[in-house]
C-alpha positions in Angstrom: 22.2 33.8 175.9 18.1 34.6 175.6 16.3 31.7 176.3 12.7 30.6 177.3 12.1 30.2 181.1 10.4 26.9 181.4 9.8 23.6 183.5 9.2 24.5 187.8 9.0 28.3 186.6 6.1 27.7 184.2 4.6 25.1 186.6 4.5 27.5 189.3 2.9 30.4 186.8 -0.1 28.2 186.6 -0.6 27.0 190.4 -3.7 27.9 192.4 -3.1 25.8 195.3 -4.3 28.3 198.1 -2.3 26.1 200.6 1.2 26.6 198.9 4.0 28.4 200.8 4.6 30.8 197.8 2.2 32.8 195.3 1.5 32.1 191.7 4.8 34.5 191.2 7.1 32.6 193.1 6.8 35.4 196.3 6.4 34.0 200.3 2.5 34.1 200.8 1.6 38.0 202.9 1.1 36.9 206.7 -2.2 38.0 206.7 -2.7 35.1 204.4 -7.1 34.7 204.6 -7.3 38.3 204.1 -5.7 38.0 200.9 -7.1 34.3 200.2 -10.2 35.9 200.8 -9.6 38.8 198.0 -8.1 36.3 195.7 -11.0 33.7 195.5 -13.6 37.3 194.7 -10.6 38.6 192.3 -10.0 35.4 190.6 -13.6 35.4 189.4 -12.7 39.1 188.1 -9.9 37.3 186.4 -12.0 34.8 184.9 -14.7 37.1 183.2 -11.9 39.5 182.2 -10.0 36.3 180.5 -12.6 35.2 178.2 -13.1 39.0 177.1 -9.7 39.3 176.0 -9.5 36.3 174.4 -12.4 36.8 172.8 -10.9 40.7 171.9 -7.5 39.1 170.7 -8.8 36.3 168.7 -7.3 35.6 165.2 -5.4 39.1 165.5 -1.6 39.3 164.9 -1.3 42.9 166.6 -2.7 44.3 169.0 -3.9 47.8 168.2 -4.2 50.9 170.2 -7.4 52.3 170.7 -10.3 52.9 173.5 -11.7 49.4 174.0 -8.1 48.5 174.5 -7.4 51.1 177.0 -10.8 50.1 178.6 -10.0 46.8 179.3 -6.2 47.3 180.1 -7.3 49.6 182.9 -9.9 46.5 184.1 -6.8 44.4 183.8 -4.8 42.1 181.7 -4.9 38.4 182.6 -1.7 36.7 183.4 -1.8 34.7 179.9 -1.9 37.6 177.8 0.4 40.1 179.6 3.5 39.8 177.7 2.0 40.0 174.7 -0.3 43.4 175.8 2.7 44.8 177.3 4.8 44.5 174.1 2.6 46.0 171.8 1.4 49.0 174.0 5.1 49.7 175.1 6.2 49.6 171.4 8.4 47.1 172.6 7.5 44.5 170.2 8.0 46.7 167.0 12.0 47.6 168.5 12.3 43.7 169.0 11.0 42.6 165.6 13.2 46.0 163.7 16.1 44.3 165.7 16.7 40.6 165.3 19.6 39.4 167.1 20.4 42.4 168.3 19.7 41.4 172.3 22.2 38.5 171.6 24.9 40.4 170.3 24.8 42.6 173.0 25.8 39.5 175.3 28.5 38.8 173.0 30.4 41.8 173.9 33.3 42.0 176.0 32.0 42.7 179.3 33.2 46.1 181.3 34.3 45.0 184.1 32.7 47.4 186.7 28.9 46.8 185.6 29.6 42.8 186.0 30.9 43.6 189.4 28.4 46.0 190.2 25.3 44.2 188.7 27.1 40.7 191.0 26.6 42.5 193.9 22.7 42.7 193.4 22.2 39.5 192.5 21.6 37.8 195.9 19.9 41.1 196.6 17.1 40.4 194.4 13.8 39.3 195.4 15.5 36.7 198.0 12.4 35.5 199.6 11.3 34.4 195.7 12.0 30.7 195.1 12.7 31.8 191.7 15.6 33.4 191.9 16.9 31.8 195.0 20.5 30.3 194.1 19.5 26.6 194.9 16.3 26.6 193.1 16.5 24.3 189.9 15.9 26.4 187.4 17.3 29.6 189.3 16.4 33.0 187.3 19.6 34.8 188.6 21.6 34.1 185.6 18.4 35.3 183.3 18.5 38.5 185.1 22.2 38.9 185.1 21.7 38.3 180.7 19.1 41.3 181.0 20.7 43.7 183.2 24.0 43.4 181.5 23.0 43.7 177.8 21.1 46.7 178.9 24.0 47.9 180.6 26.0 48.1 177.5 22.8 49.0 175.0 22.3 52.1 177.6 25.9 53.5 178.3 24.6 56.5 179.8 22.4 54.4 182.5 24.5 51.2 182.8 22.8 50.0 186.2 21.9 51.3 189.1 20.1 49.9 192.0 16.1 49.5 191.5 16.5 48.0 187.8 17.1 44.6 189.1 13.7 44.4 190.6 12.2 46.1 187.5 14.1 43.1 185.4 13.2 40.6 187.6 9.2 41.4 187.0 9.5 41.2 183.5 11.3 38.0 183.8 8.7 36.5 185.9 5.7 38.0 183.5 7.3 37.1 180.1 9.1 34.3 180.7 11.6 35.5 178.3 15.2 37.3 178.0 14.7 39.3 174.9 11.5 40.2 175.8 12.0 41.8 179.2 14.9 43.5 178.0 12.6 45.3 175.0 10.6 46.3 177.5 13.5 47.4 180.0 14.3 49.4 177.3 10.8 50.9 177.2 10.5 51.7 180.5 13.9 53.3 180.9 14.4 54.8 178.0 10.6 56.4 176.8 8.6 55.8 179.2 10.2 57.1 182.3 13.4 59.3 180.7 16.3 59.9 183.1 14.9 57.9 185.8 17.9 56.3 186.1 20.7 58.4 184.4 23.5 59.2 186.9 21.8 62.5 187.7 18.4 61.4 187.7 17.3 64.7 186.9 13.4 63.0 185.6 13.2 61.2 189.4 13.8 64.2 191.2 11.6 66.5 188.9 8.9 63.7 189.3 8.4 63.7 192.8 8.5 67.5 192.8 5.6 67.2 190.7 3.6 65.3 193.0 4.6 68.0 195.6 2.9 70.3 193.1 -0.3 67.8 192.6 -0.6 67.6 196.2 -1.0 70.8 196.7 -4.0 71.5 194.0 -5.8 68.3 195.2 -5.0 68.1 199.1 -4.2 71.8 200.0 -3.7 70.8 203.9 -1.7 67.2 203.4 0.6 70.1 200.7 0.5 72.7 203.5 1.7 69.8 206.4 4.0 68.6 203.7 5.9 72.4 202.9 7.0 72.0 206.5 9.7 69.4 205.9 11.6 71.0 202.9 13.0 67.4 200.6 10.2 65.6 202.1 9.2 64.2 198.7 12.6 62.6 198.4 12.1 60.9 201.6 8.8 59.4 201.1 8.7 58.6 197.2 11.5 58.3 195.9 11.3 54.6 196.4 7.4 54.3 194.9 8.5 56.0 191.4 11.9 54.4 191.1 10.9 51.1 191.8 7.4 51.2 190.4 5.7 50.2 193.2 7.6 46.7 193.5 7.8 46.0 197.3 5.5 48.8 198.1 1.9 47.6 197.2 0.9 43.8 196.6 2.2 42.0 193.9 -1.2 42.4 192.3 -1.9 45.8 192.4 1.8 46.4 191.0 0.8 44.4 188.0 -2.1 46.1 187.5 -0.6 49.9 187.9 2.1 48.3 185.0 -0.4 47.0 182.7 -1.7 50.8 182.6 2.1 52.2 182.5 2.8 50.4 179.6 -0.4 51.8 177.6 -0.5 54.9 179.5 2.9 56.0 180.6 4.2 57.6 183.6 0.8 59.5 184.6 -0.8 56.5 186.0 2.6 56.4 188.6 1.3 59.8 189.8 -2.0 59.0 190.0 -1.6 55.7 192.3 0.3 58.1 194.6 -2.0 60.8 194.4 -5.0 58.1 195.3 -3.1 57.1 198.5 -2.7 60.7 199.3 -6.0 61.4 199.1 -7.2 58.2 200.6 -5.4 58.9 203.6 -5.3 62.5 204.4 -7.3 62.5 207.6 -3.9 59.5 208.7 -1.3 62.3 207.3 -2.8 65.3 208.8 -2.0 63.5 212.8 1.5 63.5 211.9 3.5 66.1 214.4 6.8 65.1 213.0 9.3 64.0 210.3 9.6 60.8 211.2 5.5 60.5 211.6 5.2 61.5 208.0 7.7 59.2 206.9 5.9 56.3 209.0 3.1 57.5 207.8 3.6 57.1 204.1 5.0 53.6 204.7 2.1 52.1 205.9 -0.9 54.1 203.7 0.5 51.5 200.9 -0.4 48.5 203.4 -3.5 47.1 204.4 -7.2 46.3 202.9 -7.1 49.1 200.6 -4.1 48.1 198.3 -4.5 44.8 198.3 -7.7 44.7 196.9 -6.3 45.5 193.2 -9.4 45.9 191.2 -10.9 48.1 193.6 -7.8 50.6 194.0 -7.5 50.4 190.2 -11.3 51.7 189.4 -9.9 54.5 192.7 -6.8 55.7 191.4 -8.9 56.5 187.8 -11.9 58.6 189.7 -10.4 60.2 192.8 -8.0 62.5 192.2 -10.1 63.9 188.9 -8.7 65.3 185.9 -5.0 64.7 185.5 -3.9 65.3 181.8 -0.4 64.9 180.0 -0.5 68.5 179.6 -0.8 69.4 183.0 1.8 66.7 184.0 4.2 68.2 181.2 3.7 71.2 182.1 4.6 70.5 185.5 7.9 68.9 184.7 9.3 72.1 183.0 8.3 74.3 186.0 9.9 71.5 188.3 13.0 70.8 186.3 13.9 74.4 186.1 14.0 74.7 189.4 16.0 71.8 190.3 18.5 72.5 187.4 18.6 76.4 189.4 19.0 75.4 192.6 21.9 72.5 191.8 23.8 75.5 189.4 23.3 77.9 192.4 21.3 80.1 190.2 18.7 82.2 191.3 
């Protein structure tokens, strides 16, 4: 049933012991551990300034509205304490929660179909196994808490049920919010406003998605969109994996966080935008490529390396260098993309 995740989990949340074998998240330490202890002692300063500007922001107020100071200091980032509570609100998570007590429990009452246990089983041990968290001997394991999520969303979502990618969405939200109900509001955000048929058995808003960047590419990097129209499905190959995990396991765990503070309050744009900065970032890298397989080695290891891990830097970047990118445009986009996708699967010219 929903509980609270509390004792080592919440202990762990709060560590900054620079000499600990795992992050503030539970996550293994990166191997180039003083490059990133280096960014973390400038960043936690960041941190620091930003913390007693949102408190200061959030003091005495019951909601949290939407407006440009808000927006302002989401993209300048939300500190840890206050990143449930930001995400709820700008999600619209909160006000589903609240219109819907008990709601998340009685979905975990049901009887259980027996193929989404099974299937959602099979990912548990799959799931962020170098986290201490949700390793099967830790103490207060969060498998379990993620098994609660994933299956009342299973049944509150028939059309999605589960397929692979959500558990390490769910997992995030557990480790942010601490909290069953909580992440699985915002699950339900994600998957079913924010980023619609992501994950529906055809995922028809995946595939439009990264045509869409194809499209983006080629307005803002003609000769990276030129090299790329060479290797027809190519945006399958290298991006499918950025949008449909948002980023988890691609870029730092800090950088993630901070693209997702701006998802929640933004929406999907920002997930174009991040790729388009790494794009753009690293055309003169994509432009060597002879081959396939160079592009695809390519793309892997723009999302590595000094320029992602310093998040507050990349975050101020993926705002300024690829210019104007309105919902319009983006919308726009999608119906030009999804008609085309929708033809070519019906065999229609």
């Amino acid at each position: 049933m929903e509980k609270e995740i509390k004792g080592n989990a919440s202990q762990l949340f709060s560590s900054n012991n620079a000499n600990e074998r795992t992050d503030p998240y539970g996550f293994e330490r990166p191997r180039d551990f003083e490059s990133y202890k280096d960014m973390m002692n400038e960043y936690v300063a960041v941190l620091n300034r930003r913390s007693m500007k949102w408190s200061k922001l959030l003091q005495g107020k019951s909601h949290v509205e939407k407006n440009m100071t808000v927006k302002r200091f989401v993209r300048k980032g939300v500190p840890n304490e206050h990143r449930a509570r930001i995400w709820m609100a700008a999600s619209g998570a909160q006000e589903r929660m609240e219109g819907n007590p008990g709601y998340y429990q009685s979905l975990l009452v049901l009887e259980h179909d027996a193929k989404l246990k099974e299937t959602i089983h099979t990912d548990m041990h799959r799931t962020f196994p170098d986290n201490v968290l949700f390793q099967s001997k830790a103490e207060n394991c969060l498998q379990s808490t993620l098994y609660n999520v994933l299956l009342a969303y299973g049944h509150h979502n028939k059309t999605v049920g589960y397929c692979q990618g959500m558990n390490f969405i769910a997992g995030y939200l557990i480790i942010i919010t601490k909290d069953e109900e909580k992440s699985f509001w915002l699950m339900d955000a994600l998957l079913g406003r924010i980023l619609p048929d992501y994950y529906s058995p055809a995922m028809l808003g995946l595939k439009t998605d990264q045509e869409v960047l194809g499209e983006l590419v080629k307005a803002k990097a003609p000769a990276v969109g030129q090299l790329m129209a060479q290797y027809p499905g190519i945006w399958t190959l290298v991006v499918s994996r950025w949008f449909i995990c948002l980023y988890i396991d691609i870029l730092p765990i800090e950088t993630v966080l901070r693209v997702w503070d701006c998802l929640f309050y933004e929406g999907s744009k920002v997930l174009f935008r991040v790729a388009l900065t790494l794009v753009l970032h690293h055309q003169s890298e994509i432009l060597r490529a002879r081959s396939l397989s160079d592009v695809c080695e390519c793309f892997k290891q723009i999302t590595h390396g000094a320029f992602t891990m310093d998040c507050h830097t990349f975050m101020q970047k993926i705002f300024t260098e690829p210019g104007s990118l309105s919902k319009a445009t983006i919308e726009k986009l999608r119906d030009k993309c999804t008609k085309k996708i929708q033809e070519e699967e019906s065999g229609q010219p």
